[in-house]
C-alpha positions as CSV (number, residue, x, y, z in Angstrom):
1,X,-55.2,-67.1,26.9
2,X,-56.9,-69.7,25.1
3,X,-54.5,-71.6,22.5
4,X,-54.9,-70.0,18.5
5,X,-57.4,-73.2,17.9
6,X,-59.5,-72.8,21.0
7,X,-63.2,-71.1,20.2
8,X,-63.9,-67.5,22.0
9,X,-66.0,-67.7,25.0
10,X,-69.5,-67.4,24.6
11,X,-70.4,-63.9,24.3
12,X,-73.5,-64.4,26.5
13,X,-71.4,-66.6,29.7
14,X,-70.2,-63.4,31.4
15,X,-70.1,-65.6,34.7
16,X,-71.6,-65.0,38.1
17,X,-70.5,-61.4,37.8
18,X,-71.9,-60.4,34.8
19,X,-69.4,-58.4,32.4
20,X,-65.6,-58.9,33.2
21,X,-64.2,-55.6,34.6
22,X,-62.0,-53.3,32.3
23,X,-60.5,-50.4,33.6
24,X,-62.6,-47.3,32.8
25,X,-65.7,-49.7,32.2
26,X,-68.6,-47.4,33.3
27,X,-67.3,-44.4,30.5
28,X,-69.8,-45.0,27.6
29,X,-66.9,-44.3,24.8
30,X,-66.3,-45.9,21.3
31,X,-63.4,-46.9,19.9
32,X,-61.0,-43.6,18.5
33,X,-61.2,-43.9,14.8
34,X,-61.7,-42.4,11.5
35,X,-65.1,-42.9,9.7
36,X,-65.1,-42.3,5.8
37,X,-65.8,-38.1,7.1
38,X,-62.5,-38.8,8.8
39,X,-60.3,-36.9,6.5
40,X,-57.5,-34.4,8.1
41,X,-56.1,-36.7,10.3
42,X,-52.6,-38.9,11.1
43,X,-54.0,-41.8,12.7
44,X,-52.3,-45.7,13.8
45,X,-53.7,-48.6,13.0
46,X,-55.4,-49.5,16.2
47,X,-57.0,-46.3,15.8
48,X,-58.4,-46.9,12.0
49,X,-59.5,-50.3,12.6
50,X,-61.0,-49.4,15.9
51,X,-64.0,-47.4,13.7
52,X,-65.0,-50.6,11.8
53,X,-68.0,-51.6,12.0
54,X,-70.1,-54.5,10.3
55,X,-69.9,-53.3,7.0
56,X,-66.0,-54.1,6.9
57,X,-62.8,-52.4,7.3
58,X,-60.9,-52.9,4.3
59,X,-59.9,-50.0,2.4
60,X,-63.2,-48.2,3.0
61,X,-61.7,-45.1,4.8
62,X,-58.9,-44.2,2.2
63,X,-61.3,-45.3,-0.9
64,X,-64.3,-42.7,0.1
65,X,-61.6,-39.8,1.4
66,X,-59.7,-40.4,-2.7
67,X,-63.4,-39.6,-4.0
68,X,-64.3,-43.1,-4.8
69,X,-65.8,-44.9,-2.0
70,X,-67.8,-48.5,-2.6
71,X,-71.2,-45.8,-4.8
72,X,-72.4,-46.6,-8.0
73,X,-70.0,-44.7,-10.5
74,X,-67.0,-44.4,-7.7
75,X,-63.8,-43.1,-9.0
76,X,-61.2,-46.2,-9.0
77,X,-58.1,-45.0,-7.2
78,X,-54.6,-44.9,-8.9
79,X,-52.0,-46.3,-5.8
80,X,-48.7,-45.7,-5.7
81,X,-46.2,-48.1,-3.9
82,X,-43.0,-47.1,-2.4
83,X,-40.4,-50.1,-1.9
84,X,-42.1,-52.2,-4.6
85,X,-39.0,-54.3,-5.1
86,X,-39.1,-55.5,-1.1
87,X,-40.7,-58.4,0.5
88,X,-43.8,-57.2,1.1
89,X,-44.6,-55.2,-1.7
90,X,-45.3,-58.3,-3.9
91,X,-48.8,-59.1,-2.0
92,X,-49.8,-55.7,-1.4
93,X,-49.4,-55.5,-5.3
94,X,-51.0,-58.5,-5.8
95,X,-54.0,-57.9,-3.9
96,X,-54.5,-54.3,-5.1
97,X,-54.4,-55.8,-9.0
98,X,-57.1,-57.8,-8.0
99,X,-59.4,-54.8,-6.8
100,X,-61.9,-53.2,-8.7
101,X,-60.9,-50.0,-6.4
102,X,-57.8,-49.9,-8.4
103,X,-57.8,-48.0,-12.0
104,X,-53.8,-48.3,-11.7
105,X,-50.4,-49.4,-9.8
106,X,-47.6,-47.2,-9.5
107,X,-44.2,-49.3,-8.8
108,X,-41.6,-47.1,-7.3
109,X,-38.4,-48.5,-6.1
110,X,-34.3,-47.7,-6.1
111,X,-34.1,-50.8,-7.7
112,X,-36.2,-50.0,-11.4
113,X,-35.7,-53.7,-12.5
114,X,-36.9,-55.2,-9.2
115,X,-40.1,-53.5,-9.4
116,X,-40.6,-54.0,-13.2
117,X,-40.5,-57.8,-12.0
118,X,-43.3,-57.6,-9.3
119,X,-44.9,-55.5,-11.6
120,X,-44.9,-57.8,-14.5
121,X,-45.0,-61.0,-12.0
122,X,-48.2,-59.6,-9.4
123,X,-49.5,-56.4,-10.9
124,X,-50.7,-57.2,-14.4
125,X,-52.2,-54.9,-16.8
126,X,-52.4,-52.3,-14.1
127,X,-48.8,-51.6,-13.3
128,X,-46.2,-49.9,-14.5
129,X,-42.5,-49.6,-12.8
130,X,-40.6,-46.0,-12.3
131,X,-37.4,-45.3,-10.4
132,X,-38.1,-43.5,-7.0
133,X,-34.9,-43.0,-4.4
134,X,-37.0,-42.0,-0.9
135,X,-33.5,-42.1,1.1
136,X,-33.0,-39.0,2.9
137,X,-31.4,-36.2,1.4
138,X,-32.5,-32.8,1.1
139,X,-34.2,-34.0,-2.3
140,X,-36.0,-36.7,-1.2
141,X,-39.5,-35.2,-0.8
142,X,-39.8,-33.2,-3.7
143,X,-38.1,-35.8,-6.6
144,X,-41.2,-38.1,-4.7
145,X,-43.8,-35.7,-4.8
146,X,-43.0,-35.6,-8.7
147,X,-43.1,-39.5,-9.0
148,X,-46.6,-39.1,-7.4
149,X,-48.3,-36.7,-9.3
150,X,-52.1,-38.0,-10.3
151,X,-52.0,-40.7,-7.5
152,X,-54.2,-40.9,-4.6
153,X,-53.1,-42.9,-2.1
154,X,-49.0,-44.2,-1.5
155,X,-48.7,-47.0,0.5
156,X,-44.9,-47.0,1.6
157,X,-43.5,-50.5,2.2
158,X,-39.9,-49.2,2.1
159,X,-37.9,-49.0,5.0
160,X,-39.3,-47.0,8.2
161,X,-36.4,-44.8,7.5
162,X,-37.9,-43.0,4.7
163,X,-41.3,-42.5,6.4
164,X,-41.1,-39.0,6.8
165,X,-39.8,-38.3,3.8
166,X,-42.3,-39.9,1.8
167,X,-45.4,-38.5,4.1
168,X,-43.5,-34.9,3.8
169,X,-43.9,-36.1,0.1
170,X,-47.7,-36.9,0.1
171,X,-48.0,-33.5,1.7
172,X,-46.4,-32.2,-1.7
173,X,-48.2,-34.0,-3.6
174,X,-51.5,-33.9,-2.6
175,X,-51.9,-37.7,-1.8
176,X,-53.1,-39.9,1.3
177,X,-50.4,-42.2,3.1
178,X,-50.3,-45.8,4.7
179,X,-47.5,-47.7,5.7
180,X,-46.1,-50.7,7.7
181,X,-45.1,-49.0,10.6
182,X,-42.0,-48.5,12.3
183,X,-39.7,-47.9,15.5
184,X,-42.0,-46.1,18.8
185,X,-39.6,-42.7,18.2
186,X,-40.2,-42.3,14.4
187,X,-44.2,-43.2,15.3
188,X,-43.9,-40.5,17.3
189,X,-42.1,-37.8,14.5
190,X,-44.6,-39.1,12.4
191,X,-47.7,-38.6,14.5
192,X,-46.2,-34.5,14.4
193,X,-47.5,-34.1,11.2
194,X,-51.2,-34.7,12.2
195,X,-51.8,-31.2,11.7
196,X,-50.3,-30.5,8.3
197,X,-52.7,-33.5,7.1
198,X,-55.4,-31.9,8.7
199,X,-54.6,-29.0,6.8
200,X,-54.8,-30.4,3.4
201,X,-57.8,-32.9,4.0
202,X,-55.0,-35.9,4.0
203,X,-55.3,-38.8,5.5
204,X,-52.2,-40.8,7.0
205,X,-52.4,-44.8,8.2
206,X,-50.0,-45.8,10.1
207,X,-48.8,-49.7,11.4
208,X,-51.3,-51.2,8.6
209,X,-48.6,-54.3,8.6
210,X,-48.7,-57.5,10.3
211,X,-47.9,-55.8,14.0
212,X,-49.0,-53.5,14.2
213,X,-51.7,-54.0,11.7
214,X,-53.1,-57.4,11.6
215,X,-53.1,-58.1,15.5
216,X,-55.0,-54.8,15.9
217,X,-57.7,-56.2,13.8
218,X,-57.8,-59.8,16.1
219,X,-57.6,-56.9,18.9
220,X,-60.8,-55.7,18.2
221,X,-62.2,-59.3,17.0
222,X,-61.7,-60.6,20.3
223,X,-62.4,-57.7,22.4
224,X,-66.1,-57.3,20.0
225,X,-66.6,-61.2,20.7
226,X,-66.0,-61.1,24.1
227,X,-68.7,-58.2,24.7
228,X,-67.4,-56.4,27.5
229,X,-67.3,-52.4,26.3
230,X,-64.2,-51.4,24.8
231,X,-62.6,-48.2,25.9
232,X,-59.2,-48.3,23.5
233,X,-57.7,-50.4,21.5
């Protein structure tokens, strides 16, 4: 592998051989992924980003499945975020106050005074702090579901232990999911709930973090750069 600074290889050097080989090279398949008609679906990240195309990736599938899309007179979306007292929560809030896809931020956190400060600190006008406990217990789901009423989209940065809690939650509450990812075996419980999404015309994102999440995306950068047909990401 080249070094980070290195350019890509020129997309038209394909050698004496012509395109590298990939296993499964002569099957004439896209990339798996949701389009904005994508609703109904649990999906990972390699999968979601998979579907982009030149017209950008960022927050197009959940925007157009919430109603509002990137249309004149789109409806802005109200997000929820779960775990807004973390680490991470601050940029996600930060960058989601800066979006005119965003009518308004819902802090939710165990700690009330830790997300009152990102929301004060990062979220601006558009924020506003309420007390959420997501830890398991036989409550969990439904006190959430309450906490999410009139939001679209929750993007859970909490802990991966409370992801199926707060999708069962989104489920409840009639709202689409992302989050950060987590172990392979809760992936795995969480991928179970495809259906139930399906159901509802939901849409889950899962691994939208750094990894998984950011190196799917210079995944699929490479791979388009490097021309050779792309089976799966």
């Amino acid at each position: 592998m080249p070094p980070p600074h290195a350019p890509l290889p020129d997309p038209q050097d394909r050698g004496a051989h012509g395109t590298r080989p990939f296993a499964g090279h002569g099957q004439d398949r896209a990339l798996v992924g949701a389009s904005s008609e994508g609703a109904g679906r649990v999906t990972n990240s390699g999968d979601i980003l998979g579907s982009a195309s030149a017209s950008g990736f960022a927050g197009r599938p959940v925007g157009s499945l919430a109603g509002s899309g990137r249309g004149p007179g789109a409806r802005a979306l109200k997000v929820a975020v779960l775990g807004a007292g973390g680490t991470i929560a601050p940029a996600i809030v930060r960058d989601l106050a800066e979006s005119d896809e965003v009518a308004g931020l819902l802090l939710l956190d165990i700690d009330e005074a830790r997300a009152e400060h990102v929301a004060s600190q990062y979220g601006g006008p558009k924020a506003h702090a309420a007390l959420a406990d997501a830890r398991a217990s036989t409550d969990a789901p439904t006190s959430l579901a309450r906490a999410l009423e009139g939001c679209d989209v929750l993007v859970n940065s909490a802990s991966y232990r409370v992801n199926l809690d707060a999708m069962t939650a989104c489920l409840k509450a009639a709202c689409h999911y992302l989050d950060l990812g987590g172990l392979y075996w809760m992936t795995g419980r969480q991928l179970e709930l495809g259906p139930r999404f399906e159901g509802d015309g939901l849409l889950a994102l899962l691994g939208i973090g750094s990894a998984p999440g950011k190196t799917n995306l210079m995944a699929l950068r490479a791979a388009q750069e490097l021309v050779a047909p792309i089976d799966a990401i």
